[in-house]
N, C-alpha and C positions, 0 to 999 in steps of 0.2 A: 365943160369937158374939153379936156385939152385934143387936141390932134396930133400925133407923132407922126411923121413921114420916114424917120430915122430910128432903128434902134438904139435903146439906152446905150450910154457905156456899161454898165454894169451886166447887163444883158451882153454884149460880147466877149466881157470875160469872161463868165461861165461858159461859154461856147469853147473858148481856147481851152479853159483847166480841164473841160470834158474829152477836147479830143488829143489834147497833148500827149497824157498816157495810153491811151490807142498808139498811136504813131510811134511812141518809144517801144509800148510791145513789139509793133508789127516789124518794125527794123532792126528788133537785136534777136528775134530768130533767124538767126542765120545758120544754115545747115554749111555744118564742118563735117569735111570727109574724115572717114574712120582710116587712121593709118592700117596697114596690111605689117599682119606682124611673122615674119619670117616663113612666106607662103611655102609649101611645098605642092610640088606638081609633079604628079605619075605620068612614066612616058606610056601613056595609053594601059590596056588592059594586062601587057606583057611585062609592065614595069612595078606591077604590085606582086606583093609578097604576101601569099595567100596558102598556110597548113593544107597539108594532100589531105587531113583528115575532112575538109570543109566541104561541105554539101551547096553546090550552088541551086539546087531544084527549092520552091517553095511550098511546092506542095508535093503531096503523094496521093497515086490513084488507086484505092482499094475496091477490089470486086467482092461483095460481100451476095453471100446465098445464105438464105433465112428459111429453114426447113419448118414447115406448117404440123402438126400434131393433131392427128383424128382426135375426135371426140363426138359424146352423143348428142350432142345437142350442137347449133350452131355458135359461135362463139364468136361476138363481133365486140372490138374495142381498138384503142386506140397505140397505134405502134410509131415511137419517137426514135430518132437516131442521131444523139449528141455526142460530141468530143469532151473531154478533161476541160474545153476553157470554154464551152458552155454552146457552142456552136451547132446549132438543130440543123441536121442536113434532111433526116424526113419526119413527117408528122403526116399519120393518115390513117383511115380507118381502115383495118383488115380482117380479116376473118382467123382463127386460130387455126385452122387448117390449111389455110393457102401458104404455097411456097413463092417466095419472091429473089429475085436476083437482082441487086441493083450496083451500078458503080459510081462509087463517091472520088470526090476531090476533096483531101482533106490536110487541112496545115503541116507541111512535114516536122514542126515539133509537138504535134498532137503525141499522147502517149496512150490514150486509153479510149474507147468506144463507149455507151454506155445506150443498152438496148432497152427498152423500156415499153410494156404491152400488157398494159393494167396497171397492177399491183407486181407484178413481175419485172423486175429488175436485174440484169445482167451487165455485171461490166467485163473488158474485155481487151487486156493488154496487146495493142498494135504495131509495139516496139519493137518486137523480136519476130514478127511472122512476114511472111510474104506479101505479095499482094492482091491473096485471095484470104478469104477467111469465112468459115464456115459457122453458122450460127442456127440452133431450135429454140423452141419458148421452153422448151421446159426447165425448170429450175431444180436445185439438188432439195430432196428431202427428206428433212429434220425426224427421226423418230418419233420424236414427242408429240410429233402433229397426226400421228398415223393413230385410227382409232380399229380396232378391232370389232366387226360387226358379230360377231357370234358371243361376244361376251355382255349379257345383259346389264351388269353393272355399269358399262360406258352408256 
């Protein structure tokens, strides 16, 4: 068995061919600055040009009153209060009687409310009203759904 004290040649060249391409990677990233291409700069808040029609508020504070509806019986189920872009501001269980008053912060390009308490569903254009808005469960209805109790045939 022979004794090496020394690595081969051939053992040192694989060593150089392995890390020469290393070393060429690692020295031709060179971070080059991004040239600045015809910056412009506002003199402060006073030097932009900004439409009188432009809202600078983000959001808008609506006080919303949810009038409750007697009934005979107690009536508990689940009342949601989302925006047009999907935005739940409340989720909780109420009763169909209780009256609530609550005030939201809600995205100033929201357009529409969308009340939800069961199966009853109300939406409720926010674009044009103030900022209070008055809201009951009840929903409009349909003829077709009304049954007449004194006619046996139903």
């Amino acid at each position: 068995m022979k004794n090496r004290t020394f690595p081969s040649f051939s053992y040192d060249r694989r060593w150089i061919l392995r890390i020469l391409p290393l070393v060429f990677l690692v020295t031709a990233c060179v971070k080059e600055p991004i040239p600045m291409l015809n910056p412009r700069v506002a003199d402060g808040v006073a030097g932009l040009k900004v439409p009188s029609s432009f809202q600078w508020t983000m959001i808008r504070s609506l006080h919303l009153r949810i009038t409750g509806n007697e009934a005979a019986t107690t009536i508990n189920n689940t009342l949601t209060i989302a925006d047009d872009g999907g935005n739940i501001y409340l989720k909780r269980k109420t009763r169909l009687d209780e009256n609530l008053e609550l005030s939201l912060s809600v995205p100033s390009v929201a357009s529409q409310l969308t009340l939800t308490y069961g199966t009853i569903v109300k939406t409720v254009d926010i674009s044009a009203i103030g900022d209070t808005l008055q809201i009951d469960y009840l929903f409009p209805v349909v003829e077709a759904d009304l049954v007449d109790s004194e006619d046996p045939s139903q």
